[in-house]
C-alpha positions in Angstrom: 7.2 -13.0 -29.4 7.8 -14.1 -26.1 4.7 -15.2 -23.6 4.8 -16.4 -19.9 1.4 -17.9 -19.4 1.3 -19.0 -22.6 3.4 -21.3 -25.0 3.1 -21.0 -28.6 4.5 -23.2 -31.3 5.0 -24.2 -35.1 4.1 -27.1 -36.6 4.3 -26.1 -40.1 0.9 -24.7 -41.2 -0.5 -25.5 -37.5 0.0 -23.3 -34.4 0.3 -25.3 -30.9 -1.3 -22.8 -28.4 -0.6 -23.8 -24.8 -2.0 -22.4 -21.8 1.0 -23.1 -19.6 0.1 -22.2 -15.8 0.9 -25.8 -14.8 1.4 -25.2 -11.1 -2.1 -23.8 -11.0 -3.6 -26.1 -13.2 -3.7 -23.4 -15.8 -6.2 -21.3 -14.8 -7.2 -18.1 -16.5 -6.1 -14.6 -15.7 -6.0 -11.3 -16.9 -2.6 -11.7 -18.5 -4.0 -15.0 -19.8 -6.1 -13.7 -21.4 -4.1 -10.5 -22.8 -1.7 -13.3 -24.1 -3.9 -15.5 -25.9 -5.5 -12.6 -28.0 -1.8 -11.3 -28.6 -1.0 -15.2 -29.9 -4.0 -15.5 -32.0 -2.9 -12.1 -33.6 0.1 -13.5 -34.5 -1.2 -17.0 -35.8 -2.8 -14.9 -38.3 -0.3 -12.9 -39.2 2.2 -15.9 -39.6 0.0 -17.6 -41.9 -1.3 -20.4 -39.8 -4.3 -22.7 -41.1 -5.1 -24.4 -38.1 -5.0 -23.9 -34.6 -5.1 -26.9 -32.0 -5.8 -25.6 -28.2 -4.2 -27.2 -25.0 -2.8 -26.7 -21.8 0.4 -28.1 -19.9 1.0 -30.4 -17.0 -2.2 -32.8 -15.9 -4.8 -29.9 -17.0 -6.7 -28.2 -19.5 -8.0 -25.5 -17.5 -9.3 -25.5 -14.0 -11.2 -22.2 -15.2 -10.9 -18.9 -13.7 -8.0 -18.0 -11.1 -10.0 -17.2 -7.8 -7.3 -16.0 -6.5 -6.2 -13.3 -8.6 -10.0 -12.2 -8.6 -10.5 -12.0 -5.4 -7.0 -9.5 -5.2 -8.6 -7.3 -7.7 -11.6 -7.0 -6.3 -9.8 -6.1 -2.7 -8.2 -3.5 -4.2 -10.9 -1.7 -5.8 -13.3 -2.7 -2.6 -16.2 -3.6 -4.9 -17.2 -6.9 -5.4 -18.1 -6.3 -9.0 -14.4 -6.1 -9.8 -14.2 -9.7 -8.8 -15.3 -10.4 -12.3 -15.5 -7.2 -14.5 -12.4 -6.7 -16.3 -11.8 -10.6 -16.5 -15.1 -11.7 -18.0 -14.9 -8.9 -20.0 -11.3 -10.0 -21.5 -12.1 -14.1 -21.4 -14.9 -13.1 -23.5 -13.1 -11.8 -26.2 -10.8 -14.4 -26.2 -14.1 -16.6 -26.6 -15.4 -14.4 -29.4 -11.8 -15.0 -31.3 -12.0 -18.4 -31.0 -15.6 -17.9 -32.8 -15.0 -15.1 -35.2 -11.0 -16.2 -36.5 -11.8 -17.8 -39.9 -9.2 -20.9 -39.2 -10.1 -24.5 -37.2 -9.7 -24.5 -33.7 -9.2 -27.7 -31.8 -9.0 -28.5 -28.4 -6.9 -31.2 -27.2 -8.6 -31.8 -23.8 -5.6 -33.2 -20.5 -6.6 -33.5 -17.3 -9.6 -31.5 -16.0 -11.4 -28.9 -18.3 -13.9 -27.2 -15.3 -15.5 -23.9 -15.3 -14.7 -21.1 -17.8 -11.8 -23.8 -18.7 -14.7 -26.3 -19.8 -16.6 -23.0 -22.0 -13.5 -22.6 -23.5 -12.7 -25.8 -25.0 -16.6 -26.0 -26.0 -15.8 -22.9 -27.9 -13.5 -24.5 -30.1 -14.6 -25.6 -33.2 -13.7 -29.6 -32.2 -12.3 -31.0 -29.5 -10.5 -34.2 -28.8 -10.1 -35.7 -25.4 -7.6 -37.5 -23.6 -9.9 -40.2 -21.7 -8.6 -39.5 -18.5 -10.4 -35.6 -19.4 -12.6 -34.6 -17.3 -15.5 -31.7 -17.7 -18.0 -29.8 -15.4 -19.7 -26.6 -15.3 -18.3 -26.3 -12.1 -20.1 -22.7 -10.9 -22.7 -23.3 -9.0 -20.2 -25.0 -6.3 -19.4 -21.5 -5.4 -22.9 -20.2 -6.0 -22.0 -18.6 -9.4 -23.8 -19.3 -13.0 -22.2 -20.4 -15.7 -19.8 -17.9 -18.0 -17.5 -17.9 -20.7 -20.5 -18.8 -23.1 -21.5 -22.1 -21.6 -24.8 -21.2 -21.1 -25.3 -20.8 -25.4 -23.1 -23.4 -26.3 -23.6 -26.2 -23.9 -27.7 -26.6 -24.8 -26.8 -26.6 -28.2 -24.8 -29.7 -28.2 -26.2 -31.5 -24.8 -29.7 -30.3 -25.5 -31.9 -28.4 -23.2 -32.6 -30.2 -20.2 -29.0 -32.5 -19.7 -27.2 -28.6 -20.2 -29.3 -27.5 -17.3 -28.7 -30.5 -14.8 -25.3 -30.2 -15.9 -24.9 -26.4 -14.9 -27.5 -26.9 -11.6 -25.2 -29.8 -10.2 -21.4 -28.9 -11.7 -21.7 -32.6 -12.1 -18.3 -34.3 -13.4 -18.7 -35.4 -16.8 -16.1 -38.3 -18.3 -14.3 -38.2 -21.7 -16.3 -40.9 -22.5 -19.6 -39.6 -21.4 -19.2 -36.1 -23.2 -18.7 -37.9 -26.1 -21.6 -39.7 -25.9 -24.0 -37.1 -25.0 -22.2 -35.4 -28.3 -20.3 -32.8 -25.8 -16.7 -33.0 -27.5 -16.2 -35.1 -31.4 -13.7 -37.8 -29.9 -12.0 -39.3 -27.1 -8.1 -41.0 -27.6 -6.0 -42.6 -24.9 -4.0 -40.0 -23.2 -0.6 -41.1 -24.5 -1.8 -39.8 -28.2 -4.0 -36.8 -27.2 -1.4 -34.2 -28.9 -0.7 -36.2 -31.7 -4.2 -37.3 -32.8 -4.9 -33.4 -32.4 -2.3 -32.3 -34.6 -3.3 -34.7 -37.3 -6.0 -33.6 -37.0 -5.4 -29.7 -37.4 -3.0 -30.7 -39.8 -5.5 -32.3 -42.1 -7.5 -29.1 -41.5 -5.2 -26.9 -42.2 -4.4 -28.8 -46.2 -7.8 -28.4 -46.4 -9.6 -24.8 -48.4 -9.6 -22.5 -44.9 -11.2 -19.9 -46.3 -14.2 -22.2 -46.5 -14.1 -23.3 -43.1 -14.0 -19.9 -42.0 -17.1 -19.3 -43.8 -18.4 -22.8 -42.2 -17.9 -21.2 -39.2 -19.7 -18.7 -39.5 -22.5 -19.8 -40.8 -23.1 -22.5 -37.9 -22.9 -19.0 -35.4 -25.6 -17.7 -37.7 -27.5 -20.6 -37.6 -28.4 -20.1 -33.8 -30.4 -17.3 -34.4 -31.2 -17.5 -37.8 -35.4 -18.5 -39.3 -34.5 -20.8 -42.3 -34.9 -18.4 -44.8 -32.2 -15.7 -43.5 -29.6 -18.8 -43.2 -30.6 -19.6 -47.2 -29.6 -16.1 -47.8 -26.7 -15.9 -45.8 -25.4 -19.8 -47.3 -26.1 -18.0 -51.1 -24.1 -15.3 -50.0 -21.2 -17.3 -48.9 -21.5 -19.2 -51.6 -21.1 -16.7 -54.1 -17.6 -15.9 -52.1 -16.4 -19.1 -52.0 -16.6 -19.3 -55.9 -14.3 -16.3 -55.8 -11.7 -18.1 -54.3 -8.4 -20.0 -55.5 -9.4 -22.8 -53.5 -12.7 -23.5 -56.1 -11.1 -23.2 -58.7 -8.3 -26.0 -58.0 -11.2 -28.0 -56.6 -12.8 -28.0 -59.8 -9.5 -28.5 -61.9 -8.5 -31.4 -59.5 -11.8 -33.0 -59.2 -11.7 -32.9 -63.4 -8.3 -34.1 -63.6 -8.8 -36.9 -61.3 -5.7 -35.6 -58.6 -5.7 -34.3 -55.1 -6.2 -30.7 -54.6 -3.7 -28.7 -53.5 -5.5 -25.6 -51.7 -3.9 -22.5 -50.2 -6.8 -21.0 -48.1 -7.4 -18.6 -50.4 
């Protein structure tokens, strides 16, 4: 299928997702969005087990497109339409990222600000090119944070560095998201795409199915008492014993050779 704000490639088992708005620094639209669910449809169905997340030219994502909010909500002349319809469809492009049993990971370029930074947060790991750059960059135009950051970020940042970080929009560096355990790892720039891919690759050789259930568990987690996530980790248990994927583990691990796993 054929996109225009987004590029989508093969690399055997991993799909290469590109948000490719270069000239505006790929920020996020309705047809953006519309695309991206339509591409992660079709990862799916083409049998990809990994997924790595990036965007063309010298940026991520510079967030939300002003621009074509501000036309929308001339033409309805209601401010609310400003961000209706496209919070409504970035969210469920966040919730895919969260709910589509395969790895997701973000290969941070260039500036990730805004919804842009929310969304590579909502990927399962990201990788940064240290000339990345990150801020909750709302409150410069008296807005409050969207796209989730306001769940995800004080769970990785903790409580009170996620709330100077969303009071000030401060500019965060590759190297300081890292270490205040904002993003897994930070690569030079020339080997950002690679060092993802190997990454997803690994990933993807890996049992998926698991994963997926890895995934959701950590969601659960959030809001989970300890007791409810023991039940919920039996019950996933239970399912991954089902699988293919446990029962190679076991044979390899008895006959002393690599696994092969099929995600299944």
């Amino acid at each position: 299928m054929s996109y225009e704000t987004i590029q989508l490639e093969w690399r055997g088992a991993v799909a290469l997702l590109t948000l490719n708005r270069p000239q505006f620094l790929n920020a996020l639209t309705t047809q953006v969005a519309d695309e991206f669910q339509t591409a992660v449809q079709e990862i799916r169905e083409g049998g990809a087990r990994a997924v790595v997340l990036t965007g063309a030219g010298r940026a991520f994502c510079a967030g939300g497109d002003l621009r074509e909010m501000q036309r929308m909500a001339t033409q309805e002349g209601k401010v609310e339409a400003f961000f209706d319809e496209p919070l409504r469809l970035l969210n469920e492009c966040i919730l895919l990222i969260r709910r589509t049993p395969l790895p997701f990971i973000a290969a941070v370029n260039g500036a990730a600000s805004g919804g842009g930074c929310n969304l590579a947060l909502a990927c399962d790991l990201v990788i940064a090119g240290e000339g990345a750059r990150f801020n909750q960059a709302f409150i410069k135009i008296g807005l409050i944070p969207d796209c989730g950051g306001s769940f995800i970020l004080p769970r990785l940042v903790g409580w009170k560095r996620a709330a100077e970080l969303m009071m000030t929009g401060e500019v965060v560096t590759a190297a300081a998201a890292l270490e205040m355990g904002m993003i897994n790892a930070v690569v030079p720039d020339e080997e950002l795409l690679a060092r993802a891919l190997a990454m997803a690759e690994q990933l993807a050789q890996a049992p998926t199915a698991a994963i997926g259930r890895i995934k959701e568990l950590l969601e659960a987690s959030a809001t989970n008492n300890y007791e409810a996530q023991l039940e919920l980790e039996r019950k996933a248990q239970i399912q991954s014993g089902l699988t293919k994927d446990f029962k190679e583990g076991v044979a390899a691990f008895i006959e002393k050779r690599p696994p092969k796993f099929v995600g299944e």
